[in-house]
LUMLO-41017 format. One record per residue (C-alpha): residue in one letter; chain; x, y, z. Coordinates in pm, whole numbers, plus 32768, in hexadecimal, padded with zeros to 4 digits. Example, Ala and Ser with C-alpha at 12.3 -4.5 7.8 and 13.67 -1.06 7.14 Angstrom:
BEGIN
[node "A"; "A"; [84CE; 7E3E; 830C]],
[node "S"; "A"; [8557; 7F96; 82CA]],
This chain:
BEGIN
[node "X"; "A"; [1E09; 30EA; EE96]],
[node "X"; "A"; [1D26; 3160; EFA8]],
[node "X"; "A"; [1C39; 3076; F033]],
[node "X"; "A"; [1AAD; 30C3; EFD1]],
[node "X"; "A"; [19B9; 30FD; F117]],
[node "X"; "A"; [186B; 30DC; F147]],
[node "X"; "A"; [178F; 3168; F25A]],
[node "X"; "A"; [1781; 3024; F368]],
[node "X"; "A"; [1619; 2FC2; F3B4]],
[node "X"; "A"; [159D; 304A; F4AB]],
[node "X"; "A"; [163F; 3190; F4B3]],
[node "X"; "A"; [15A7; 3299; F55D]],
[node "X"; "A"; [14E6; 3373; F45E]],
[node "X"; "A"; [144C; 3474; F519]],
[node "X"; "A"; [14D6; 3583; F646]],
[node "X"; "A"; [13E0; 34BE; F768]],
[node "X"; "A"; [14A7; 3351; F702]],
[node "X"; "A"; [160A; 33F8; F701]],
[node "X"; "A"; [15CF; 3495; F847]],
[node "X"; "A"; [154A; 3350; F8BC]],
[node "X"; "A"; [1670; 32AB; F863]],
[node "X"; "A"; [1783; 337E; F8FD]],
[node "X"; "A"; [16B7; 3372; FA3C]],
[node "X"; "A"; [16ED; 3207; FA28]],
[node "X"; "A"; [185A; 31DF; F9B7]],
[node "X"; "A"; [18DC; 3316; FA7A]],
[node "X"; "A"; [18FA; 3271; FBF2]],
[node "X"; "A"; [19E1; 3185; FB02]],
[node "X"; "A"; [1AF4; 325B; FAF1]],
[node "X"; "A"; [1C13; 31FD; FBD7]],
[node "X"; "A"; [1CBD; 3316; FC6E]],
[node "X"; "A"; [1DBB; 328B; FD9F]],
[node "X"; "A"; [1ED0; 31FF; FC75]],
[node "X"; "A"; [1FEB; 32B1; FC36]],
[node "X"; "A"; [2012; 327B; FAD6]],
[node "X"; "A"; [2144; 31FC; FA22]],
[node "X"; "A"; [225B; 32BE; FA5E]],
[node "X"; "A"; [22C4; 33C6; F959]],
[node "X"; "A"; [23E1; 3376; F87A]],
[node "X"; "A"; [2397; 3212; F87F]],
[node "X"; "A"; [2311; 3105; F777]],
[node "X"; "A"; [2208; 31B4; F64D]],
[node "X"; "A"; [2112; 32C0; F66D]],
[node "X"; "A"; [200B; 32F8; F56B]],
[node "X"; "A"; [1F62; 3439; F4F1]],
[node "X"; "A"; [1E06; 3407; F45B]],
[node "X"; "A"; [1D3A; 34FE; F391]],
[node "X"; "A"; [1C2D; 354D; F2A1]],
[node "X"; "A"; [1BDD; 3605; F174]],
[node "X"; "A"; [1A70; 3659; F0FC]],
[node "X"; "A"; [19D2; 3679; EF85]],
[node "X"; "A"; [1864; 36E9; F00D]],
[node "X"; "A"; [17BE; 370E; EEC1]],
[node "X"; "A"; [183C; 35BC; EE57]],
[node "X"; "A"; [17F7; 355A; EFCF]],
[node "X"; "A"; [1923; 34C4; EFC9]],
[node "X"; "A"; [1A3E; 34B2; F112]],
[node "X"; "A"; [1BA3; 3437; F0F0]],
[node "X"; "A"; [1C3C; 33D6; F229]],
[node "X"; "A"; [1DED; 3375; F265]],
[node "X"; "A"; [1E9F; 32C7; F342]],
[node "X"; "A"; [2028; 330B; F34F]],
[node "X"; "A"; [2108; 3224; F458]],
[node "X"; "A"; [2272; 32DC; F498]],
[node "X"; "A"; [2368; 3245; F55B]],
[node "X"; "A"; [2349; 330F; F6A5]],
[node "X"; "A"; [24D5; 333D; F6C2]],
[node "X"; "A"; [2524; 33CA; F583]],
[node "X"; "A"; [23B2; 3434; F4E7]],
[node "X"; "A"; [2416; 3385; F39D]],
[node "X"; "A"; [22CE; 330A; F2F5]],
[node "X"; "A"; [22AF; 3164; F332]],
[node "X"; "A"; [2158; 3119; F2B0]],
[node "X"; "A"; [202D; 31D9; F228]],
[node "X"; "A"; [1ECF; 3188; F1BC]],
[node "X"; "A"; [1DB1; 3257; F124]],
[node "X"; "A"; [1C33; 3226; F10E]],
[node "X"; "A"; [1B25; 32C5; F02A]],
[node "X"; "A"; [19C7; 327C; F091]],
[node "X"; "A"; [1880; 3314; F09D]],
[node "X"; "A"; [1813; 3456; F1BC]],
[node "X"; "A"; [178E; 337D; F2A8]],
[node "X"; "A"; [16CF; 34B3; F3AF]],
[node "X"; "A"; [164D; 360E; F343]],
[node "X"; "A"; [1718; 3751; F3AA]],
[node "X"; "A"; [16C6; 3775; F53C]],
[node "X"; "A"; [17A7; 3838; F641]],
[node "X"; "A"; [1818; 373C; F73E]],
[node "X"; "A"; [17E0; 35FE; F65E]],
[node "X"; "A"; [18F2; 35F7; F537]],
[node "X"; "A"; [1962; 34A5; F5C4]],
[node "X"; "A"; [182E; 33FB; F53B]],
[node "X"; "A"; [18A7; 3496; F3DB]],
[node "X"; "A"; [1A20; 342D; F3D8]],
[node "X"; "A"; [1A05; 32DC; F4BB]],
[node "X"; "A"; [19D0; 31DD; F3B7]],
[node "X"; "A"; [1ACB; 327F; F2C9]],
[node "X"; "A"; [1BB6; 32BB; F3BE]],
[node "X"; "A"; [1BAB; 3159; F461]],
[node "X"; "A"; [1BCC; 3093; F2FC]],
[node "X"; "A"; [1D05; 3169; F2BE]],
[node "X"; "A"; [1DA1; 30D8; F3EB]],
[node "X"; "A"; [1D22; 2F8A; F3A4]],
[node "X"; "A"; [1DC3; 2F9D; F275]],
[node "X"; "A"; [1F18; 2FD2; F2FF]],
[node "X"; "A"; [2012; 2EB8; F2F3]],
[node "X"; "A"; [20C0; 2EEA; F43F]],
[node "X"; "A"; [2021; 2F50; F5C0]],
[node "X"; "A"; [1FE0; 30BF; F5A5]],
[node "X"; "A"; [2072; 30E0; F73A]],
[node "X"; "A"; [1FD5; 3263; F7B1]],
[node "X"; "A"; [1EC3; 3316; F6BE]],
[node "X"; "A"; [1EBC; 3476; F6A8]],
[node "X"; "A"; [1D74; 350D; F630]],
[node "X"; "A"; [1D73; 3656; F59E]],
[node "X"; "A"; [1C82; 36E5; F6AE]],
[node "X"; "A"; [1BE0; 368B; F7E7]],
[node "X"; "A"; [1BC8; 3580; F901]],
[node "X"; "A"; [1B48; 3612; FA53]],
[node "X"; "A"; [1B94; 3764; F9CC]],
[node "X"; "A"; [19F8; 3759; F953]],
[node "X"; "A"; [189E; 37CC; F9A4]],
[node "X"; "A"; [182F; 366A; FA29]],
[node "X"; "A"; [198D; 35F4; FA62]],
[node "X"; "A"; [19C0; 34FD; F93F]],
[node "X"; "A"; [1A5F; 3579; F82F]],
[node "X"; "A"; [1AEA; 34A6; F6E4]],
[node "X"; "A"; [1BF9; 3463; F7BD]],
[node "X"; "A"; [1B5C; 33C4; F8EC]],
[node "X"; "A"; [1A2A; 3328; F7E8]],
[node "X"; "A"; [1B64; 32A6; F709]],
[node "X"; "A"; [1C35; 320F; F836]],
[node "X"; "A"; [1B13; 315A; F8ED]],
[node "X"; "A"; [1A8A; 30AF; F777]],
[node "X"; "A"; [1BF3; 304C; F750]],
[node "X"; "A"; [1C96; 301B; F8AF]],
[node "X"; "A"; [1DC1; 30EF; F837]],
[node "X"; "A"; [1E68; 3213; F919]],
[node "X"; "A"; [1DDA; 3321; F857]],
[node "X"; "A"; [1E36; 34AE; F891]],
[node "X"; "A"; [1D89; 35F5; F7D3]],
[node "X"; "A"; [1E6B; 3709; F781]],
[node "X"; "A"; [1D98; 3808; F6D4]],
[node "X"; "A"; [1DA2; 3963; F621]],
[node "X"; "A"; [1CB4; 3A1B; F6F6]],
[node "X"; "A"; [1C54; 3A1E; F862]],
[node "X"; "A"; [1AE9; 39E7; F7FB]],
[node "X"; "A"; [19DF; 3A87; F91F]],
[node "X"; "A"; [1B04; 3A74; FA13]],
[node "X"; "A"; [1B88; 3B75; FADD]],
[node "X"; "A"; [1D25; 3BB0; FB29]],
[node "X"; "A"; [1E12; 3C78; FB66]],
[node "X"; "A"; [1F21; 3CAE; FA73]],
[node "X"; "A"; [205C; 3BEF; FAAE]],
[node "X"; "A"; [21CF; 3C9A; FAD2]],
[node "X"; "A"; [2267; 3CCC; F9B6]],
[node "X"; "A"; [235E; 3BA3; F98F]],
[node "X"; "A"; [2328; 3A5B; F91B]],
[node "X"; "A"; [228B; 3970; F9F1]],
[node "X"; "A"; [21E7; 3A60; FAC6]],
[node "X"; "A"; [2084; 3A08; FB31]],
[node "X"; "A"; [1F63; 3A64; FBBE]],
[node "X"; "A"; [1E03; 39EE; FC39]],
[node "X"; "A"; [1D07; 39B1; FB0D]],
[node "X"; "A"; [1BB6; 39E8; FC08]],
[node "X"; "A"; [1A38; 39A2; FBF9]],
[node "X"; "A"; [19DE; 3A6A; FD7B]],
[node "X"; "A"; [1ACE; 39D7; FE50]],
[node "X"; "A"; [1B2A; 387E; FD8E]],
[node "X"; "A"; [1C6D; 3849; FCE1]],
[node "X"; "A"; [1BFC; 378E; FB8F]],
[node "X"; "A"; [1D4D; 37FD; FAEE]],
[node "X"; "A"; [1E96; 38B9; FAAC]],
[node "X"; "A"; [1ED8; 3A00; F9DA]],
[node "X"; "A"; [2050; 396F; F972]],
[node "X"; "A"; [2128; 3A68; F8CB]],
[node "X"; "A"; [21EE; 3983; F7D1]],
[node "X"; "A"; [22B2; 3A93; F74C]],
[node "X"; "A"; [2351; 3B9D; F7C9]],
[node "X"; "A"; [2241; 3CF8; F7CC]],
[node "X"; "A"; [215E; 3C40; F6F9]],
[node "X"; "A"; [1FF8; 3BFB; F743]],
[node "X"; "A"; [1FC1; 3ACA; F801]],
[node "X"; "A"; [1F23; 398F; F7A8]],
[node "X"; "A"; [1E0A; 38F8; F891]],
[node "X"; "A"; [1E3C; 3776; F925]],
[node "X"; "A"; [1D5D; 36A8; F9C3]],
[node "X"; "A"; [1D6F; 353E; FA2C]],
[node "X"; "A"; [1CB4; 3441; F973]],
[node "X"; "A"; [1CCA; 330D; FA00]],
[node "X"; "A"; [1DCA; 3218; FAB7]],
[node "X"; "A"; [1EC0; 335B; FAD1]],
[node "X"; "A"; [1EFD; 3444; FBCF]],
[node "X"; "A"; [1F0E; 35B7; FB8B]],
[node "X"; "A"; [205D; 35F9; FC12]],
[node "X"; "A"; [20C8; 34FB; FB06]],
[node "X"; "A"; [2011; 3579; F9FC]],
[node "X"; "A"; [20BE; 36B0; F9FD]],
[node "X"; "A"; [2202; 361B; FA27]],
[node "X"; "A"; [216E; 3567; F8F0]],
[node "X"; "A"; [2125; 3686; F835]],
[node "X"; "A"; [2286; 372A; F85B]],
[node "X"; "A"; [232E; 360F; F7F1]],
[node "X"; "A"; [225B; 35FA; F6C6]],
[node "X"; "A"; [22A4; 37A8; F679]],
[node "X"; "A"; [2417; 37B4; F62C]],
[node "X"; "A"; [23C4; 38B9; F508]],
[node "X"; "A"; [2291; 3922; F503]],
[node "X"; "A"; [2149; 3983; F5BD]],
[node "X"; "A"; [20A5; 384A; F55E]],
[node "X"; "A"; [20FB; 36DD; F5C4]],
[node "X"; "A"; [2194; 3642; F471]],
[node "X"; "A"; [20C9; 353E; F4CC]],
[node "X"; "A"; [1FC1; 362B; F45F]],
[node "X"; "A"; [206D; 36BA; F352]],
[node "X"; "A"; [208F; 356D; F2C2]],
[node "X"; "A"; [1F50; 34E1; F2FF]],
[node "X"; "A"; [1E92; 362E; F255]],
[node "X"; "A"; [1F8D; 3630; F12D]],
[node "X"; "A"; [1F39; 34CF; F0E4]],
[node "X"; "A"; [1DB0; 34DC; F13B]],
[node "X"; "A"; [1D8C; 35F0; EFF6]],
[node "X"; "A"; [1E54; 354D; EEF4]],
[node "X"; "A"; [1D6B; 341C; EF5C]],
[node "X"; "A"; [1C5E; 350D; EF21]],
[node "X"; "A"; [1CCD; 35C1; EDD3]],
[node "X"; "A"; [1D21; 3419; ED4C]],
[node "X"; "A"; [1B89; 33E0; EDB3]],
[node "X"; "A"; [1B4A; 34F3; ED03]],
[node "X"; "A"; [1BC4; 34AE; EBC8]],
């Protein structure tokens, strides 16, 4: 049964409040930590699902065991859009969602991965980063798309990187997960380093282009959605 949301008081409601807010909670982010190391203990995809004419936003939380990425806990939330539609600020419409799924878990959720952003974004706080510094966690964003980025592609094989770039600064990786498929885009959220987020990210790839945390996380986020639905 997924847990029922509502927008927290006090939630930004307009672009000039967000903004205002990830000014404040950006220097927050704590970038000199390593990260836990890959392999070890749980890591936890998270992920939403939207119904905008109902205005409705389904978010999941999967734990698998980090070793063997077999499933030990998962949560869902349904709740009501808490932000309009703006480029830049889709944290402010998953957050509370996305935060009462992994409140709802029954066991520490150890590393989050968001799919999406950390550093890798316009004002350098992505879900990711916004997600880790709320909760404390070591938080990483592996997304789909390199954004307004810049890179070169990587080699061909698996694991090969290269620089995701806004001018000169490194906000992320292009990571080929797959052998001569298109790469997917990390960035470090908080508490993680990005040499370990990629490592991460591999670990979490075995099959396919997208972490299974991922996979998981969006498989359970819609049938969340299509049971709200209902």
């Amino acid at each position: 049964m997924a847990t029922t949301v509502r927008v927290p008081a006090g939630w930004p409601a307009t672009e000039e409040q967000a903004l205002a807010v990830q000014d404040e909670l950006r220097g927050r982010v704590v970038l000199d930590e390593p990260g836990p190391a890959p392999g070890t203990g749980q890591v936890t995809g998270v992920d939403v699902a939207y119904d905008d004419e109902r205005d409705l936003v389904a978010a999941a939380a999967v734990v698998l065991d980090a070793a063997t990425l077999v499933v030990v806990a998962e949560a869902t939330a349904v709740g009501r859009v808490s932000f309009p539609y703006v480029p830049g600020l889709l944290a402010f419409r998953e957050i509370p969602t996305v935060r009462a799924a992994l409140d709802a878990l029954p066991c520490p959720p150890g590393l989050v991965v968001c799919d999406g952003y950390g550093l890798a974004h316009p004002r350098r706080f992505g879900l990711a980063s916004h997600l880790g510094v709320l909760t404390g966690l070591p938080t990483i964003g592996v997304a789909k798309n390199p954004f307004t980025f810049a890179y070169d592609d990587p080699d061909t094989p698996r694991g090969s990187r290269a620089p995701l770039l806004a001018g000169a600064e490194e906000v992320g990786r292009a990571l080929r997960t797959r052998d001569a498929v298109k790469p997917v885009f990390v960035s470090v959220g908080h508490r993680v380093s990005l040499d370990n987020a990629c490592a991460h990210t591999l670990a979490l790839t075995p099959k396919y282009r997208l972490p299974e945390t991922t996979r998981r996380a969006d498989a359970l986020c819609r049938s969340a959605l299509r049971e709200a639905q209902a």
